[in-house]
N, C-alpha and C positions, 0 to 999 in steps of 0.2 A: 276169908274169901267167901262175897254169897254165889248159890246159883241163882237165874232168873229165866225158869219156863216161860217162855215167849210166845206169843201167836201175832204175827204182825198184824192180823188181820179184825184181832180182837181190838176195838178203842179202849177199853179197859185196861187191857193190856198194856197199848200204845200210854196210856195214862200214867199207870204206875212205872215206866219202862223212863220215865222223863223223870218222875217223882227219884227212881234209885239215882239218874243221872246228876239232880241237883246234892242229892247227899252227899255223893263225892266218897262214896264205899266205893270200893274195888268190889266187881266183879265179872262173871263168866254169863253173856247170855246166850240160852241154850234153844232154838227152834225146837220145841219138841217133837211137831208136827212132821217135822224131817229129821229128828235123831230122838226116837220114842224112847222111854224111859224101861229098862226089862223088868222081869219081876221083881228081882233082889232091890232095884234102886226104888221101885211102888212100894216096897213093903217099910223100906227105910224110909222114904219122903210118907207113909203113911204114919209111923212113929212118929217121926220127928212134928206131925201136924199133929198129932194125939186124937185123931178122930177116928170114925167109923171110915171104910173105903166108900161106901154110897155117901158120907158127906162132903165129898169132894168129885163126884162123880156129876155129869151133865146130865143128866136122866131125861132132859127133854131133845135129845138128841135120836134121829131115827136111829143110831146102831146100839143105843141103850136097847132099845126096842126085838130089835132086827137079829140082835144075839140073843132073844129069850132071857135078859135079865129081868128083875124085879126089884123094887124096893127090898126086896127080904132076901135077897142074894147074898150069900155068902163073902167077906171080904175076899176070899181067895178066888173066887169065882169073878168077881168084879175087875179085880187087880189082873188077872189074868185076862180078861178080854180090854180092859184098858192098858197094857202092854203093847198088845196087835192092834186095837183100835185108838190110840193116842188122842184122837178126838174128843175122847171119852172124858177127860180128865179136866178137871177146873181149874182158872188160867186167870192173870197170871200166879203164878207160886214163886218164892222166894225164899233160901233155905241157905244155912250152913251147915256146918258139922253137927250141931246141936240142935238145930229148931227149926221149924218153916213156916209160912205161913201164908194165906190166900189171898190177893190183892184184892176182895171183893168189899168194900167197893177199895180203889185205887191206895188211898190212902192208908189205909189198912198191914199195905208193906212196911210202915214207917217200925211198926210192933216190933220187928224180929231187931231191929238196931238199939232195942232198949234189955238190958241184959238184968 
C-alpha cells in the first residue's frame, strides 16, 4: 500500500495525484496540510527518501524563513519545525514501507513502483 502527501492546491500535486490514479496501485491519500506528519513519521519518510531534511524542505517559503531556519540547519532542527509547519515540506511524496519519493516533477512518482 503507498501513501500519497497531498496538497490539493499544488498542480503538481494534482498531477502526480492523476499519474498514481491511472497506475491503478492501491493507495491512502493523505492531506498533510490537515493531518501533518509528527516527528517519528519525518524522520521515517526522511529515511526512506535517503536525503538530507533541507532536500526536501520548501526553503522559499516565508516560514522557512520566519522560524530562523538556514540552509545549514540541522536535520533535527528542520524536521521539527516541518512537523508544526507542514507547509514546509516538499509535495507531492509518495512512499511505502520501504522507499519514497518526490513527485518533482510529476512523473517522477512512477520510480517508487519500480522495485
Amino acid at each position: 500500500m503507498y501513501i500519497f502527501l497531498h496538497n490539493p492546491r499544488c498542480s503538481k500535486s494534482r498531477e502526480a495525484l492523476k499519474l498514481m490514479d491511472k497506475s491503478w496501485k492501491r493507495y491512502i491519500l493523505r492531506a498533510y496540510l490537515k493531518n501533518a506528519l509528527d516527528l517519528d513519521e519525518l524522520r521515517d519518510l526522511q529515511e526512506k527518501l535517503g536525503i538530507k531534511a533541507i532536500d526536501f524542505t520548501r526553503t522559499n517559503e516565508p516560514e522557512f524563513w520566519e522560524q530562523w531556519l538556514t540552509k545549514g540547519s540541522s536535520d533535527t532542527e528542520i524536521l521539527k519545525k516541518m512537523a508544526h509547519f507542514p507547509k514546509l515540506m516538499q509535495r507531492p511524496i509518495v512512499y511505502d514501507e520501504i522507499r519514497a519519493v518526490i513527485g518533482r516533477p510529476p512523473e517522477k512518482i512512477k520510480e517508487i513502483f519500480i522495485r
